[in-house]
N, C-alpha and C positions, 0 to 999 in steps of 0.2 A: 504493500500500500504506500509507503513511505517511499518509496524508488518512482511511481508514477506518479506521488504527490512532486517531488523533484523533477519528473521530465514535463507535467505541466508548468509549471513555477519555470521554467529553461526557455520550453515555449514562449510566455510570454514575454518574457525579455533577450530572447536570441534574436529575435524580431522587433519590430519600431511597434507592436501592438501595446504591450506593457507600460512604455516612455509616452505613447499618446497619450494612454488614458488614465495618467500620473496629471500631463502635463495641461489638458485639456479640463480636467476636475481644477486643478490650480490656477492656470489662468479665466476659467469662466465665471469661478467663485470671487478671484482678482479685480477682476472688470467691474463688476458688478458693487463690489465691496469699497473699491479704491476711487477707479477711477469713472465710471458711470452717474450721474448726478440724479438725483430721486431718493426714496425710501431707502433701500439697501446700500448705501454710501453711505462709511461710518463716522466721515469727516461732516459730513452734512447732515447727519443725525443729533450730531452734539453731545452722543453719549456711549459712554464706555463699557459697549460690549459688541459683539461679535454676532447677535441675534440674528442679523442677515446673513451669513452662512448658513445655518442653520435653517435657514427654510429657501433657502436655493439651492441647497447641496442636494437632497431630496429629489428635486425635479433633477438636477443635474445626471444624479446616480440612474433615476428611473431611465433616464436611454445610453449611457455609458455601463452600465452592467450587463441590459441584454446585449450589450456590443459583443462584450468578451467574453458572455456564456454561451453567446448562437454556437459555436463551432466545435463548445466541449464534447459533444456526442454527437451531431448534425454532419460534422465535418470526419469522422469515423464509419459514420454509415454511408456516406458518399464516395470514401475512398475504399472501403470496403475492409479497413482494420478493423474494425470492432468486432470481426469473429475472431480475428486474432487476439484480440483483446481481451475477449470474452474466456477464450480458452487456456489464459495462464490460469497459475495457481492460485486466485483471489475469490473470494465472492462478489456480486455483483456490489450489496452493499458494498463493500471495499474501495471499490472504484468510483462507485459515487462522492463516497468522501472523498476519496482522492481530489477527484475533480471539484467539489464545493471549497475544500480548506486551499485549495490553489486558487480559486476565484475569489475566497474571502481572502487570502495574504493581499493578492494584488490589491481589493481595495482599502484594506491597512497601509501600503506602501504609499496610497494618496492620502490618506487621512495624515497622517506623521507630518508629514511636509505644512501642513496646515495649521500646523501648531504655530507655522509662523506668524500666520493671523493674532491670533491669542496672545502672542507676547510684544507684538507689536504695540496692539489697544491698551497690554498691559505698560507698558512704558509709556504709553501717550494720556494713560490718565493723570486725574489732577484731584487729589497726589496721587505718585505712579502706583499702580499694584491697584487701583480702586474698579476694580470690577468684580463681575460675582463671578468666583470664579468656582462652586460648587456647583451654579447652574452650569456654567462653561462645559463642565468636564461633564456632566452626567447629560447634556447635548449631547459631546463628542460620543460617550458610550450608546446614546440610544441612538446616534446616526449610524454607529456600526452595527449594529443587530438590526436596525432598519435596513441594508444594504445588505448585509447575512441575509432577510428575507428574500429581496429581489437576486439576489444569485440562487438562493433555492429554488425560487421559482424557473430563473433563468434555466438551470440544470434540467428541470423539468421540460421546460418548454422545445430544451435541445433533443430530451430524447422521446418527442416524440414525429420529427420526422429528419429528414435528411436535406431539408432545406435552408442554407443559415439564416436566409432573410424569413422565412416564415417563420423558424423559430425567435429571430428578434422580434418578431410583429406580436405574437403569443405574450411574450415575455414581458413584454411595454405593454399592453394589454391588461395583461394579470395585476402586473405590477401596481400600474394606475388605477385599477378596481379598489386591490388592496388597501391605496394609500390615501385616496379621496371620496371613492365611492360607496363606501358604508355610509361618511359622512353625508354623502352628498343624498342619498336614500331617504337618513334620520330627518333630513330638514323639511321632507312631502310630508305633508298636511293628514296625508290619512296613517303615517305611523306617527300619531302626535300621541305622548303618552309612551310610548317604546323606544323613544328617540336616543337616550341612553346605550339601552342597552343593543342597541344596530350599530351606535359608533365605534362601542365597543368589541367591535369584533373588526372595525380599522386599525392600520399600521398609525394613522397621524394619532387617536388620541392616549394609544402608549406613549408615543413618542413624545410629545407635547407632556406627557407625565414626567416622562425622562428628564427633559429638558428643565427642569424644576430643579434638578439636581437632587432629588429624591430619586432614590432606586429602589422602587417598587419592587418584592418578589410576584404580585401578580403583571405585572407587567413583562419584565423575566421569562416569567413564564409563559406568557403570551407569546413573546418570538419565538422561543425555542420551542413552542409548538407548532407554530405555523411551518418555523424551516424543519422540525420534524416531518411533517404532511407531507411536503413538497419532495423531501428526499423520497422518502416511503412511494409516494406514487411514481418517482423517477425509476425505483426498482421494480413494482411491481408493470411499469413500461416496458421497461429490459428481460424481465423475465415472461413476461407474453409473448417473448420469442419462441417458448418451450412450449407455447399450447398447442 
């Protein structure tokens, strides 16, 4: 498992795929942050935090994640490794982590770099260090298990056909269901009264919990159920090969 987690992890960075979607999460978070004028410019905000990351990364990740997950299995069954694949000495689960803790490193490899945000606001407050920086951090963790999601899904979405652009379509799909449209459900008039409990079963209002800088164990456990799901029906995908 560990030897394909390493040739994925190789994959993406033996090629410009890895460095784009480093570099492309960094500056579009950048532009937006620094140098774009409006809401999400932190110079033009007046105040010292980082909050607009945090709700642009989000939409950022929802189509740079099925970027780099279309091809984990899409691009296997196209080329026609995946019976080779299939027939080392691993289980199916196996390979699927394989393939999810190599698409979640790579987007820890972009989250890191973005810390440089965070110390920058920190230095630029007045006085320096004056930000909240409990919410700070407990954003940064719920934007990573948010992103854990959309690659579970991604994985999923890959194995179900052998096309990468249909699997990105799936994927961005899913993902965008997940992350606004529970919400966007709660607010029709005829779930008035359940409105709660529909949001709660979206990616934003964990998140939005997160971000609190409270770390909810039901929220917790909210992601690692969903990217539970999402694995689970990637294998029972892969193993419909044997029916």
């Amino acid at each position: 498992m560990f030897a394909l987690y390493k040739k994925e992890i190789g994959s993406f960075f033996s090629t410009i795929t890895g460095y784009i979607v480093i570099c492309v999460f960094l500056v579009a978070n950048g532009l937006f942050m620094w140098a774009f004028p409006g809401e999400f410019n932190v110079l033009d905000n007046g105040y010292s935090n980082i909050d607009s990351l945090f709700i642009i990364a989000p939409w950022i990740f929802l189509f740079l994640v099925p970027a780099v997950t279309m091809r984990l299995f899409s691009d296997e069954k196209k080329s026609g490794t995946i019976e080779l694949l299939l027939t080392r000495p691993l289980k199916d689960l196996d390979i699927i982590l394989a393939k999810y803790f190599a698409g979640l490193t790579l987007v820890l490899f972009s989250l890191i770099p973005a810390l440089v945000y965070f110390f920058s606001v920190y230095m630029l407050g007045n006085p320096v260090g004056n930000i909240d920086t409990g919410g700070t951090w407990g954003s940064f963790i719920g934007l990573f298990f948010l992103a854990g999601v959309y690659v579970s899904i991604g994985i999923f979405s890959s194995s179900l056909t052998n096309n990468q652009i249909i699997a990105f379509i799936i994927a961005a799909i899913i993902s965008f269901f997940f992350y606004i449209g529970f919400e966007s459900i709660s607010s029709l008039e005829v779930f008035k009264g359940m409105d709660n409990l529909i949001m709660s079963f979206g990616i934003n209002a964990h998140y939005k919990s997160m971000s609190k800088g409270v770390i909810d164990s039901r929220d917790l456990i909210y992601f690692v159920s969903i990217i539970s799901v999402f694995v689970l029906l990637s294998k029972i995908v892969l193993e419909s090969r044997k029916w």
